[in-house]
C-alpha atoms as a printed R data frame, in Angstrom:
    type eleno elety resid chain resno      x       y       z
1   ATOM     1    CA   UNK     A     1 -7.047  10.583   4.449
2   ATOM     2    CA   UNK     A     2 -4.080   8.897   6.415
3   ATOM     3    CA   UNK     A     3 -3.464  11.252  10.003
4   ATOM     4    CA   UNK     A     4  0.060  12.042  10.390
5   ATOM     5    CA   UNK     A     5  2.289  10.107  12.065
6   ATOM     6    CA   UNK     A     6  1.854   9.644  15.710
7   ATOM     7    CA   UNK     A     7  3.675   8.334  19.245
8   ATOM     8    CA   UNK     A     8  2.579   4.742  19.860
9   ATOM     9    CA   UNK     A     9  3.566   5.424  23.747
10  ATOM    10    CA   UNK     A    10  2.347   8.510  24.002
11  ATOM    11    CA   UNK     A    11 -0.442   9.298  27.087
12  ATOM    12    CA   UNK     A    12 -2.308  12.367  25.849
13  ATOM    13    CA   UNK     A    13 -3.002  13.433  22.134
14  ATOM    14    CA   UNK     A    14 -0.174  16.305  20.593
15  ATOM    15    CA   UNK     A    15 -1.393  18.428  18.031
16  ATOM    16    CA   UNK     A    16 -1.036  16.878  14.907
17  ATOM    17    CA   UNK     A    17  1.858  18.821  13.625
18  ATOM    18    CA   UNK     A    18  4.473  18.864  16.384
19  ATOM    19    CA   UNK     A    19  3.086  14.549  16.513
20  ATOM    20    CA   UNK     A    20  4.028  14.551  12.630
21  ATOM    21    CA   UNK     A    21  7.322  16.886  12.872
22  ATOM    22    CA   UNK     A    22  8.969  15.067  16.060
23  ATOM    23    CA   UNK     A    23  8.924  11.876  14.570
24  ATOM    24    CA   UNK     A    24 10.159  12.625  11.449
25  ATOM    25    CA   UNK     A    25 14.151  12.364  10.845
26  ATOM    26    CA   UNK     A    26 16.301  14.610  12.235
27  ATOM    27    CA   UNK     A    27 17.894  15.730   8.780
28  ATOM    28    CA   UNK     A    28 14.343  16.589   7.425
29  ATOM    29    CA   UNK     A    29 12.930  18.214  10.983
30  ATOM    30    CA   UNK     A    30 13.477  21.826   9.152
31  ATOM    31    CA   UNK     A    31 11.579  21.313   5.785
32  ATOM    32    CA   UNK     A    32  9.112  19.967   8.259
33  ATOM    33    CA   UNK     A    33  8.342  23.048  10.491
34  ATOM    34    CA   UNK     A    34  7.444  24.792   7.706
35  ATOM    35    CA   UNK     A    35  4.655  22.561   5.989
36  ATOM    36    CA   UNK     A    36  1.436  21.231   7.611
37  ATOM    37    CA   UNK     A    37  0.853  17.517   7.055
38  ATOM    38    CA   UNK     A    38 -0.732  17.619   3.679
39  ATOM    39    CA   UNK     A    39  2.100  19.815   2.308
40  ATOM    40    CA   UNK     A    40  4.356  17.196   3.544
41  ATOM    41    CA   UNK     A    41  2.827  14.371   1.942
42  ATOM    42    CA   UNK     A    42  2.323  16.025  -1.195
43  ATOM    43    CA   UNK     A    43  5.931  16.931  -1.252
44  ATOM    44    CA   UNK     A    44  7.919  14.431   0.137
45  ATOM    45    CA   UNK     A    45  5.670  11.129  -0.559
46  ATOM    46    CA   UNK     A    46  4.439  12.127  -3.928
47  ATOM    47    CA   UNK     A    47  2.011   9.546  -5.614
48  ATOM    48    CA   UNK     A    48  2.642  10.858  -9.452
49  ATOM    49    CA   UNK     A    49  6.061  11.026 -11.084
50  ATOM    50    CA   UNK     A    50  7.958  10.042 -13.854
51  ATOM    51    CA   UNK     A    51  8.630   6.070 -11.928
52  ATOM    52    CA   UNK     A    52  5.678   4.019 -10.417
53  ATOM    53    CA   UNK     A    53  5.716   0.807  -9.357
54  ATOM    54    CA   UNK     A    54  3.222  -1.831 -10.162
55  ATOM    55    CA   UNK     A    55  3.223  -5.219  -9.263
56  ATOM    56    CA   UNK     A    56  5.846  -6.699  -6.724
57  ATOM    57    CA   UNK     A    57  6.552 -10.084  -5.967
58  ATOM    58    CA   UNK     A    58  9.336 -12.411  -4.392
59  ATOM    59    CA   UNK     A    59  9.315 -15.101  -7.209
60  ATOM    60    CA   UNK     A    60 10.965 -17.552  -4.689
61  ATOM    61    CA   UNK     A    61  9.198 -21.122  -4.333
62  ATOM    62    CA   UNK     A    62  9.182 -20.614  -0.472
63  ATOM    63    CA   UNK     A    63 10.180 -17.101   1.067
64  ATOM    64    CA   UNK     A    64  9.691 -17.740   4.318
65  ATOM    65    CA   UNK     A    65 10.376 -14.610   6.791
66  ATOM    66    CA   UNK     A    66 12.395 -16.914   9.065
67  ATOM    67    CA   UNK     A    67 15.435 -17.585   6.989
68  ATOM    68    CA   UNK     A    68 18.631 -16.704   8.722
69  ATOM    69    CA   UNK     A    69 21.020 -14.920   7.183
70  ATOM    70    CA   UNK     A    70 21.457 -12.804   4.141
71  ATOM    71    CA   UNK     A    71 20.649 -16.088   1.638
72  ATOM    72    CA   UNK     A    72 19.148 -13.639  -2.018
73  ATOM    73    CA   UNK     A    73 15.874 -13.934  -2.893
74  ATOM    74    CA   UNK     A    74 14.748 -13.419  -5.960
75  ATOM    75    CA   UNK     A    75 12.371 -10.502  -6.839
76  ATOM    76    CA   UNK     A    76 10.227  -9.191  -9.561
77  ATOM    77    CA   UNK     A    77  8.623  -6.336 -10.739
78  ATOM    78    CA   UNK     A    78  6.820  -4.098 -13.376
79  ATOM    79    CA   UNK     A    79  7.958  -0.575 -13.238
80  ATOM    80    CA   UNK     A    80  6.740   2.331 -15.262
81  ATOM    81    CA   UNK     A    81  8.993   4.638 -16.269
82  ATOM    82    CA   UNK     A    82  7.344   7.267 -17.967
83  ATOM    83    CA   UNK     A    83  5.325   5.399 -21.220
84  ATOM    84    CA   UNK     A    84  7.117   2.851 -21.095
85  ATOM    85    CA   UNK     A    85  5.893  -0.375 -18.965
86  ATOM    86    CA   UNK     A    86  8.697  -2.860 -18.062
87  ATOM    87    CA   UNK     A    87  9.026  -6.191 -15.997
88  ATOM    88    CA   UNK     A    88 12.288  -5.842 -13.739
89  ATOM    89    CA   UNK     A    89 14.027  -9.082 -11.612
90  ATOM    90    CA   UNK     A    90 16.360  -8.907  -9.540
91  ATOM    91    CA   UNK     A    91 18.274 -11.565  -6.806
92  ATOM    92    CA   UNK     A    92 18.813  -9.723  -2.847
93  ATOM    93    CA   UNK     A    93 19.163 -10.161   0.293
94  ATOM    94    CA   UNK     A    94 16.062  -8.120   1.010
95  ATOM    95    CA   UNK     A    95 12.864  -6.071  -1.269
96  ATOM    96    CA   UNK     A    96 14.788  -2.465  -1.030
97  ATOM    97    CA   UNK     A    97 18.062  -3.699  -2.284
98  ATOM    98    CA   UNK     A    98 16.430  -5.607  -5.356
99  ATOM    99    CA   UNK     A    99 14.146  -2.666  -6.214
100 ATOM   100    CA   UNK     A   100 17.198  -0.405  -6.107
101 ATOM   101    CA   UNK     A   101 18.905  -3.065  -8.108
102 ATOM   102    CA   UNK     A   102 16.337  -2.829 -10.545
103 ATOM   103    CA   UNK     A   103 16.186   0.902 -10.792
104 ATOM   104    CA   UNK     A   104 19.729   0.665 -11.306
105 ATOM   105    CA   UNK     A   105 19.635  -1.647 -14.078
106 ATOM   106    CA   UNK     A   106 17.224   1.056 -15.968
107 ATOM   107    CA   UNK     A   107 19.477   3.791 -15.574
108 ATOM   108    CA   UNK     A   108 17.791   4.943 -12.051
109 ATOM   109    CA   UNK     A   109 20.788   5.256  -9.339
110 ATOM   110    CA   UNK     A   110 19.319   5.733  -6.207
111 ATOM   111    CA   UNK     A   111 21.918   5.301  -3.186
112 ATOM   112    CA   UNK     A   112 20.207   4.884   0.504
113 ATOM   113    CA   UNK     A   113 22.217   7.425   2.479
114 ATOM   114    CA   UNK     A   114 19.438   7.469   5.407
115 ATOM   115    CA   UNK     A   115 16.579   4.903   6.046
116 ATOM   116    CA   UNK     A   116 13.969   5.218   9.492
117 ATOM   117    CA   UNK     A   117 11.149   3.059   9.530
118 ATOM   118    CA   UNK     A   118  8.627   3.900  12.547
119 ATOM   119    CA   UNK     A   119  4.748   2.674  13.268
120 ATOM   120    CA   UNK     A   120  2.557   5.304  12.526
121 ATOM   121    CA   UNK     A   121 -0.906   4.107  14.009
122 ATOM   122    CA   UNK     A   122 -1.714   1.108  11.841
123 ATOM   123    CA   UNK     A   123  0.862   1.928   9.365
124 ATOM   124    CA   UNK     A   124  4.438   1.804   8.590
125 ATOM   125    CA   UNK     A   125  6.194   5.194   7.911
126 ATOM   126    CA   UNK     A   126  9.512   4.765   6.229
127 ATOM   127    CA   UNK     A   127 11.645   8.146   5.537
128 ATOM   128    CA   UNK     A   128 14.907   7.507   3.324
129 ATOM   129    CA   UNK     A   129 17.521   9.848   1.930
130 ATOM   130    CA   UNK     A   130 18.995   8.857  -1.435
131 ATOM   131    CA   UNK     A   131 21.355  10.159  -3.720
132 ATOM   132    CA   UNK     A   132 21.749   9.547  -7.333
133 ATOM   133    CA   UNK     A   133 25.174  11.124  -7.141
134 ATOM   134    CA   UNK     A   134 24.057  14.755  -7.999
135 ATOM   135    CA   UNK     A   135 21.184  15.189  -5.928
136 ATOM   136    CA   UNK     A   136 20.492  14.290  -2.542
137 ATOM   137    CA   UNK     A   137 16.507  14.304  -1.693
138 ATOM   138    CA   UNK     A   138 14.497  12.963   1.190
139 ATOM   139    CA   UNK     A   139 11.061  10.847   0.733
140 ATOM   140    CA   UNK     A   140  8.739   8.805   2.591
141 ATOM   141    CA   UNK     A   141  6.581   5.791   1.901
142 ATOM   142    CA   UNK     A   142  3.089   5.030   3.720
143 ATOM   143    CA   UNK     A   143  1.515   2.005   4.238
144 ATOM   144    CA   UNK     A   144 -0.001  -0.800   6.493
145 ATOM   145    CA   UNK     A   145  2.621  -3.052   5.461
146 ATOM   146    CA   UNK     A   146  6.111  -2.209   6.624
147 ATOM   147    CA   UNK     A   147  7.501  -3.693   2.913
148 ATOM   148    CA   UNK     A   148  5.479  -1.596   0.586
149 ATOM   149    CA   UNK     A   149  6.061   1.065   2.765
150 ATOM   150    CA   UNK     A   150 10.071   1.057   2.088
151 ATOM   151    CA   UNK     A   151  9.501   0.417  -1.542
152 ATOM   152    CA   UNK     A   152  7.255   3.402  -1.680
153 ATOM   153    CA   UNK     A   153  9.571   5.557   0.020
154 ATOM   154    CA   UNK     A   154 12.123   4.458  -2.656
155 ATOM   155    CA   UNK     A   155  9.506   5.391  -5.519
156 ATOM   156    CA   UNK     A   156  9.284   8.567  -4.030
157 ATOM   157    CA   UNK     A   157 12.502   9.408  -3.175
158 ATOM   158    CA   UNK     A   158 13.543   7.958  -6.905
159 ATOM   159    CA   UNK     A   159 11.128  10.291  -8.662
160 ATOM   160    CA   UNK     A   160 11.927  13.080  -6.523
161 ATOM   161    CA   UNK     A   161 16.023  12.267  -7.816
162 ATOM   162    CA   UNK     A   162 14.288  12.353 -11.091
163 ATOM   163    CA   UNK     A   163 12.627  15.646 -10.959
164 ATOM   164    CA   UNK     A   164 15.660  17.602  -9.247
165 ATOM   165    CA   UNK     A   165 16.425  20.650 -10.817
């Protein structure tokens, strides 16, 4: 089980949910007080929905992480969107604005309206608020790698668009 997220600088241990609740955007601090950190998780970094994402790649001979400037790159992905199983490309300046390129492109709008991205012991937290132009929700994405935790946070926060009532 991943621990919530917690204060790289911080001296003495916090209980874990005012160390989960501070660090978590200021927009989504309220939905926060009232959930412990599995209710959090389960809600706002949901691992089952209607999208999932399968394999990523930046199809790229060379994508070096040391290219200046906002040159595209060229992306690819399989995305499931309910049965169906489809491969997704897409050329960007960066992974999150080719996978919401390619969400697009399948009738997915999801518009970034808030992104924080913040170490969270040996992994990346990444909270982002999207719209799809009806509904505004709030996700996050965990992982060890600081990528794949922005494109889960855009899975989430996709699905959660998605399942808006």
């Amino acid at each position: 089980m991943t621990s919530p997220p917690q204060s790289a600088t911080s001296a003495a241990p916090r209980p874990a949910a005012e160390s989960f609740t501070a660090r978590v955007p200021k927009g989504l601090r309220k939905e926060a007080d009232q959930m412990d950190w599995n209710q959090f998780r389960s809600t706002y970094a949901p691992t089952s929905g209607p999208l999932r994402l399968g394999q990523w790649a930046c199809t790229d001979d060379e994508c070096p992480a040391t290219r200046l400037g906002p040159q595209p790159r060229n992306y690819q992905a399989t995305l499931a969107i309910g049965d169906r199983i489809s491969v997704a490309s897409a050329a960007a300046s960066g992974p999150v604005g080719a996978l919401t390129e390619m969400l697009y492109a399948q009738g997915i709008p999801v518009e970034m309206t808030a992104f924080h991205q913040l170490a969270s012991g040996d992994e990346t937290a990444t909270f982002i608020r999207g719209s799809n132009g009806a509904h505004v929700e709030w996700a996050m994405g965990l992982d060890e790698d600081a990528t794949q935790s922005a494109l889960s946070a855009v899975i989430a926060c996709a699905n959660r668009l998605l399942t808006a009532s």
